[in-house]
Residue, then its C-alpha position, 0 to 999 in steps of 0.5 A: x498366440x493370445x497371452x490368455x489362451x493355452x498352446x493346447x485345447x479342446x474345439x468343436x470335436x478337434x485338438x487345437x494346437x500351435x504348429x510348433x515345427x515352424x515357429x517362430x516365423x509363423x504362427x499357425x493353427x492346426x485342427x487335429x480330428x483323427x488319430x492318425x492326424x494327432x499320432x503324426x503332430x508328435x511324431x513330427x514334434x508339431x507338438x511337443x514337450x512331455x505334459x503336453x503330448x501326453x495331453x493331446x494324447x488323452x484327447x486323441x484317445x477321446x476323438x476315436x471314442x466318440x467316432x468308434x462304434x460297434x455293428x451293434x451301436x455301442x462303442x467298439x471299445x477294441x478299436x480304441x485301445x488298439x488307437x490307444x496303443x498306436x498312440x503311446x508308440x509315438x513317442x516311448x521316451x516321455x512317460x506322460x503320454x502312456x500315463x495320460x492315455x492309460x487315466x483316459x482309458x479307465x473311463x472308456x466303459x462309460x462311453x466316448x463323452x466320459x473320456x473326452x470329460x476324463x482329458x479336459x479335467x487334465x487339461x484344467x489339472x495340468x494348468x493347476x501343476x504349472x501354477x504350483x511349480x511355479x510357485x514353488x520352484x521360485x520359493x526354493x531358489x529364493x532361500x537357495x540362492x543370492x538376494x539380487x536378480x539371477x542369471x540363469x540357464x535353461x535347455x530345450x523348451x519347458x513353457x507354455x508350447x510344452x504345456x497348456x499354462x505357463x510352463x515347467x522349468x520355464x514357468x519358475x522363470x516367469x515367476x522370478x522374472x514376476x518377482x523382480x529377481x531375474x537379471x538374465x536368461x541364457x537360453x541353449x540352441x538345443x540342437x538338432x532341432x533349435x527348440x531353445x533358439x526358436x521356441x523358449x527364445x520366443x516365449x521370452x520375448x513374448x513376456x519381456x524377460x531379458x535373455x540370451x541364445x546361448x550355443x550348445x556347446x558353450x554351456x559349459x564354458x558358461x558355467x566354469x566362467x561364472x555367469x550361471x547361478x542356477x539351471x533350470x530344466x525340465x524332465x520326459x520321465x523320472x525314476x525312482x531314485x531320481x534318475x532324469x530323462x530329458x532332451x539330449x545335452x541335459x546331462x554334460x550341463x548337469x556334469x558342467x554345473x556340478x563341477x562349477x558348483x551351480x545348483x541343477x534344478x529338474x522341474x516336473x509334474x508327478x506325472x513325470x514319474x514312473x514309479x515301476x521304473x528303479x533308476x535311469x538305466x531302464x529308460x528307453x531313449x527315442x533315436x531320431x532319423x538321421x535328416x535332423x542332423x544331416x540337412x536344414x531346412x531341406x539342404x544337405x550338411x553332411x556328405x550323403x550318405x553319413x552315418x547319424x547318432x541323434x538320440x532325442x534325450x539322454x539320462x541325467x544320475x541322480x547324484x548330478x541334481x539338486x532337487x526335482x520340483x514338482x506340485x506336491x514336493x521338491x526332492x534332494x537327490x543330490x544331498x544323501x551324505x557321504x558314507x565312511x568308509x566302514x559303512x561304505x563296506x558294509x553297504x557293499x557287503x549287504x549288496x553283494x549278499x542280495x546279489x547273492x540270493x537272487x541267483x539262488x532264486x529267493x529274491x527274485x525282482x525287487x522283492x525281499x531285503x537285507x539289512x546290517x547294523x553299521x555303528x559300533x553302537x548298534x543305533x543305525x543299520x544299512x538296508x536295501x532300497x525299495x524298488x531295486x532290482x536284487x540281481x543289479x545292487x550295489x552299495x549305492x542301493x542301501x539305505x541308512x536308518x535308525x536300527x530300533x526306529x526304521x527311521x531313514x537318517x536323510x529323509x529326502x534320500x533313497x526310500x526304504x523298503x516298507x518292511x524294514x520295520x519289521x527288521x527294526x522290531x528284530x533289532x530293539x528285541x535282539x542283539x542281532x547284527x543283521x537280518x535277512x527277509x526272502x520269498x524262499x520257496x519251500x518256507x514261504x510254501x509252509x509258512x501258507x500252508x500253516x497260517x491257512x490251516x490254523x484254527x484262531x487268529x493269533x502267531x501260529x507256531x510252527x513246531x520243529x523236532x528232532x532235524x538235525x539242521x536245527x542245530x544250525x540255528x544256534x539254539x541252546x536245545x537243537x533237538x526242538x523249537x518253535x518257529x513263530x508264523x506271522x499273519x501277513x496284514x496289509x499294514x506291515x507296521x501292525x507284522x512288526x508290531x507283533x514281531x516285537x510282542x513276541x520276541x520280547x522277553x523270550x531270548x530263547x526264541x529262535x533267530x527266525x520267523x516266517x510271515x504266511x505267503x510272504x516269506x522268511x526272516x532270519x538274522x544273526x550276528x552278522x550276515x554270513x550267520x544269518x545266511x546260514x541260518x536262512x539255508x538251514x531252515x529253508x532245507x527243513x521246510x523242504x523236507x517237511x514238505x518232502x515228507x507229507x504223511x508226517x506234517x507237524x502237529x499244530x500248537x498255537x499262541x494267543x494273538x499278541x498284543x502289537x508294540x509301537x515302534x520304538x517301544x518295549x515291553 
């Protein structure tokens, strides 16, 4: 293969690719010009690695929009997504190639060249990530480890055969190898399929970097004996909390490396991650035919007939990883503090109360959020993690922030839900302990209706008399309030900002708000009481939504003026 010219390319209407089933014996060429011939090269792993199939995808995507056409002469735009489809199929593990295939679709209204443009403008941008990891993933191991070339170790194949520049674990390397700090590389066999031994093992020697094939299963032993200083991998598709799907063995060597104490670095485009995907238990892991395992090169190994397990990947936790690089950041999975114990108790009792209110049917999916204040002194609070599903949480689902601030304590830890700002506007004007946000049906139903009818812009107040369930609001009056209803803008900073306004200086005011078409909040001393209290005003709207000829009278209050965070009156 030329040094200069790419594993991957666009010519005279074909996808070009390097045949990686046979290398490194043979370097062959194929000229893929139909779908079905694309669908089959990653199917077969003639190409692969996770940027780069998602890429041939995109242009197999372009060659059915420039052959397709409708009886009346435009294009038949039916046949190219059912294309589009077969094509995500090939291969379901590797979030790059449905992320690829669905950017080059946005362009398919304005024809088959529009597409194919869409797919090169990739090719150049991926060639663009590769230069930035490399560069950063290089800079971080510069600072994190020792000053003297590096022994390291990789898995699978993450260079130029599994992108279209120089790679993405695989590139790091280079650029320390570029840099004079690389002593040796111990590449993994990783079996079944050998894509160390055959594919990274070439592309070291191409480029003169001193390494070793190292047996799968002596990675380990490797580690324990001190011969790694770090590991470097790559990713096919990574949650939000930084869990990692990567070719199979990536996890006993991340296990292996936390042990030794030997960093663990996942190196990938933000292309990698899904952001609809919570952790790793979601990640459907591609199972392989049984043949990978039981011949070589077509001789049997195994007695006929035996039973194969040979998945392609398997799911690396979060916990086990020292940072993920990609162009844009590095992310420190691995660092969020150890909690004491109280706070470990608190975070399992926040956990246990979403668990809760979920099957109730009030935070359903990963909407809503729960916080607690966990220091004696008030100063911080525990908050359920954006993006987690409410039915599954654990303590390890919450998130410690400054109580007044919202301000996560580790930055570069899971990330907090939007609105727990508002629940910091609550918290610097209250002496509440803890508070809840849900999407309970019937107040989240007259908290719409309320803001819809209102006749100004400003909180509209919903006025609440004689409900017996008032006194489980722990007002001073339980025979009357006024529950404040809050726009609900797009920026969720200006709600908390307004939430702050009004409940400065009014100590009377009762120990919740609804938020129009989004829900209520409620808070209390500690959970128990705000759960409380979120029953009894969930039972008063509905049966003022039960008794629809005596609908409240409407009062309304000046918009308030919107307190930074932090801030007081």
């Amino acid at each position: 293969m030329n040094a200069q010219q790419p594993s991957l390319f666009w010519e005279d209407g074909a996808v070009v690719t390097l045949d990686q089933r046979v290398l490194p014996h043979t370097c062959r060429r194929l000229r893929l010009r139909t779908v079905d011939e694309v669908i089959e090269a990653i199917s077969t792993l003639a190409v692969r690695g996770a940027p780069a199939i998602g890429l041939a995808g995109a242009l197999g995507v372009a060659l059915s929009a420039l052959r397709h056409r409708a009886p009346g002469g435009g294009l038949d735009e039916a046949a190219v997504r059912a294309d589009a489809e077969r094509i995500v199929s090939a291969r379901p593990t590797a979030v790059n190639l449905e992320w690829a295939v669905r950017r080059v679709l946005t362009r398919l209204g304005e024809g088959g060249r529009a597409v194919l443009a869409e797919g090169l403008a990739m090719l150049r941008e991926d060639a663009e990530a590769n230069a930035a990891m490399a560069r950063r993933g290089a800079d971080l191991l510069t600072g994190l480890l020792p000053d003297r070339p590096l022994r390291l170790l990789t898995h699978c194949n993450t260079g130029r055969l599994a992108t279209t520049a120089t790679g993405t674990a695989l590139g790091v390397i280079l650029e320390l190898a570029a840099r004079g700090r690389v002593a040796e590389v111990l590449v993994d066999e990783t079996r079944p399929l050998l894509q160390g031994a055959r594919l990274t093992a070439w592309e070291l020697r191409e480029a003169g970097v001193p390494h070793r094939v190292c047996v799968d299963s002596a990675a380990a032993a490797a580690l324990a004996a001190g011969m790694v200083d770090c590991v470097l991998v790559g990713a096919d598709r990574i949650a939000v909390n930084g869990d990692v799907a990567n070719k199979i063995g990536t996890y006993g060597i991340a296990v292996a490396a936390a042990r030794s104490r030997v960093p663990f670095l996942v190196i990938a485009p933000e292309s990698t991650r899904d952001p609809a995907l919570a952790t790793g238990a979601g990640i459907t892991v591609e199972e392989r035919g049984a043949a990978e395992v039981t011949e070589f090169a077509g001789a049997p190994l195994a007695p006929a007939g035996t039973a194969v397990f040979n998945p392609a990947f398997d799911v690396t936790p979060a916990e086990l990883i020292t940072a993920i690089v990609s162009e844009d950041r590095v992310h420190r999975p691995r660092q969020e503090p150890a909690r004491p114990p109280d706070e470990r108790q608190l975070g399992t009792s926040v956990a246990a109360m979403a668990r809760t209110l979920y099957a109730r049917e009030w935070m359903p999916g990963t909407s809503g959020n729960i916080s607690a204040r966990s220091a004696a002194d008030g100063t911080l609070a525990l908050i359920t993690a954006s993006g987690r599903d409410k039915g599954e949480l654990t303590d390890r689902d919450v998130v410690a922030v400054h109580a007044g601030t919202a301000r996560p304590v580790d930055p570069d830890g899971p990330r907090a839900s939007a609105e727990t700002a508002i629940h910091a506007a609550v918290y610097r004007t209250t002496d509440a302990r803890a508070v809840i946000h849900v999407h309970a049906p019937h107040a989240t139903a007259v908290a719409g209706r309320w803001a819809r009818e209102a006749a100004g812009p400003g909180t509209a107040l919903l006025p609440l008399r004689d409900f017996e369930l008032l006194k489980g609001l722990g007002l001073k009056d339980a025979s009357t309030t006024d529950v404040p209803v809050f726009p609900n803008h797009a920026d969720v900073g200006r709600i908390a900002g307004e939430v702050a306004a009004h409940l400065q200086g009014r100590p009377e005011a009762p120990p919740a708000l609804l938020i129009a078409d989004h829900g209520i909040t409620v808070w209390g001393e500690d959970l128990a009481q705000a759960r409380n209290r979120l029953e009894c005003l969930e039972a008063i709207c509905r049966l003022i939504l039960l008794d629809t000829g005596n609908w409240p009278a409407r009062t309304t209050t000046p918009a308030a003026e919107t307190l930074p965070e932090g801030k007081t009156a």
